[in-house]
C-alpha positions in Angstrom: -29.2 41.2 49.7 -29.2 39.2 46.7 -31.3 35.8 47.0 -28.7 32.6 46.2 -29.3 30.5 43.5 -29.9 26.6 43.3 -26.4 26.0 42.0 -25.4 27.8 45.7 -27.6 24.9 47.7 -26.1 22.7 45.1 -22.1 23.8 46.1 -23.0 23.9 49.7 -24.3 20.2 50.1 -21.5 18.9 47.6 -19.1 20.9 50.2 -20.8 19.4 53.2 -20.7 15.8 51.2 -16.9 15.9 50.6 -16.5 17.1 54.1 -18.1 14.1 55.8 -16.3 12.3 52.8 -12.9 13.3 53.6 -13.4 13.0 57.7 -14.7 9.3 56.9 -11.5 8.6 55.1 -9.5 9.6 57.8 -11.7 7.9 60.3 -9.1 5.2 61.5 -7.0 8.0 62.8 -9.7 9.6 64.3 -10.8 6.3 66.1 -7.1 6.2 67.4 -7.2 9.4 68.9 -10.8 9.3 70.7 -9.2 6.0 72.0 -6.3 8.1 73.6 -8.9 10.4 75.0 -10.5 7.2 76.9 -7.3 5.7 78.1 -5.8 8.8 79.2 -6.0 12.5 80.1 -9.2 14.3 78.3 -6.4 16.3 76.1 -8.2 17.2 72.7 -5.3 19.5 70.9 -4.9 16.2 68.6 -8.4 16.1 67.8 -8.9 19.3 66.9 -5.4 19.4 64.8 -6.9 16.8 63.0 -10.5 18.2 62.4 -9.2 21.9 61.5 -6.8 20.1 58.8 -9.5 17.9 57.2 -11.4 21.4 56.8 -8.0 22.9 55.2 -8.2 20.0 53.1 -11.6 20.4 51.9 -11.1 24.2 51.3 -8.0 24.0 49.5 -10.2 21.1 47.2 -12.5 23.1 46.3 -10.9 26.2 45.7 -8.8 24.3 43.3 -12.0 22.6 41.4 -11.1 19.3 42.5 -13.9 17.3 42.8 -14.3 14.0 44.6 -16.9 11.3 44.4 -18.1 11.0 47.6 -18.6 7.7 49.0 -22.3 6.9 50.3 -21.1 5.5 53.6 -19.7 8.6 54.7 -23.0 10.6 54.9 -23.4 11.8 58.2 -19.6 11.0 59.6 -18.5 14.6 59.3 -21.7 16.0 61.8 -20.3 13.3 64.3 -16.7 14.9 64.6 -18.0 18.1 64.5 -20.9 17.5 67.4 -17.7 15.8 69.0 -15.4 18.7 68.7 -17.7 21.4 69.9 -18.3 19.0 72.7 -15.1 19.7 74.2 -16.1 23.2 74.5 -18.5 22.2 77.4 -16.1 20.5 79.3 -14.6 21.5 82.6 -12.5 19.9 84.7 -13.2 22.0 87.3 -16.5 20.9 89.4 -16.2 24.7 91.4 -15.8 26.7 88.5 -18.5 24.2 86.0 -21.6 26.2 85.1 -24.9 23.9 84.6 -24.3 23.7 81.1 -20.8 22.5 81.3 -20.0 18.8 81.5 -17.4 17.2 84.0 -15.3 14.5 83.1 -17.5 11.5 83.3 -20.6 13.0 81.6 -17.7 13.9 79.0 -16.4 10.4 78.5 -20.0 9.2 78.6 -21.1 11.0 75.5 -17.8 11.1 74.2 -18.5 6.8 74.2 -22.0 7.3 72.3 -20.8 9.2 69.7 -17.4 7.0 69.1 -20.3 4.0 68.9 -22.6 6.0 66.5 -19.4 6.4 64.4 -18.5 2.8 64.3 -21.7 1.8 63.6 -23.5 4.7 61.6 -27.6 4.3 62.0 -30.1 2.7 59.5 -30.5 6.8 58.4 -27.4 7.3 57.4 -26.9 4.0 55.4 -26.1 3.4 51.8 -30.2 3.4 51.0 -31.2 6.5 52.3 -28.6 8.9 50.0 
């Protein structure tokens, strides 16, 4: 198997860049939606519509050589929705079917809450200083 180059390590982090780039742009909508989730039904279909289409996005970018400037306050936004999106993979309603490493409802919302926080008000490490 041929060993990548640095121009490889150099696509991938621009790729994972404009990713978090182009979720942070869209991060009002996102904020809307994880509201929903709080104030109603733990439904994520919008969510995800939104997530797989910022990916879409990205690919269809870069496989067209468009090239963005990513903005520095961005860094980090794009592991956020995607920690929060394979969250809802643990979840289960269900408290006689939930196996220990599933989350009910509450413990859902609970993280749910600590990422929506984290994404409203990014760490010191991720700030403009540290890129």
């Amino acid at each position: 198997m041929p060993i990548p180059d640095e121009n490889f390590f150099e696509l991938q982090k621009y790729s994972a860049l404009m990713s978090s780039h182009l979720h942070w742009e869209n991060r009002e909508h996102y904020f809307e939606l994880i509201k929903k989730l709080f104030n109603g039904p733990m439904h994520f279909l919008e969510l995800r519509k939104k997530y797989q289409a910022i990916h879409e996005a990205r690919e269809s970018l870069e496989a067209n050589l468009i090239l963005l400037e990513p903005d520095p306050k961005s860094k980090g936004f794009g592991i956020l929705i995607g920690d929060l999106i394979m969250l809802f993979d643990l979840y289960c309603p269900d408290p006689s079917l939930r196996e220990s490493h599933e989350l009910s409802e509450e413990e859902l919302r609970d993280v749910v809450q600590k990422i929506f926080i984290e994404m409203k008000e990014p760490s010191p490490e991720n700030s403009k200083e540290n890129i």
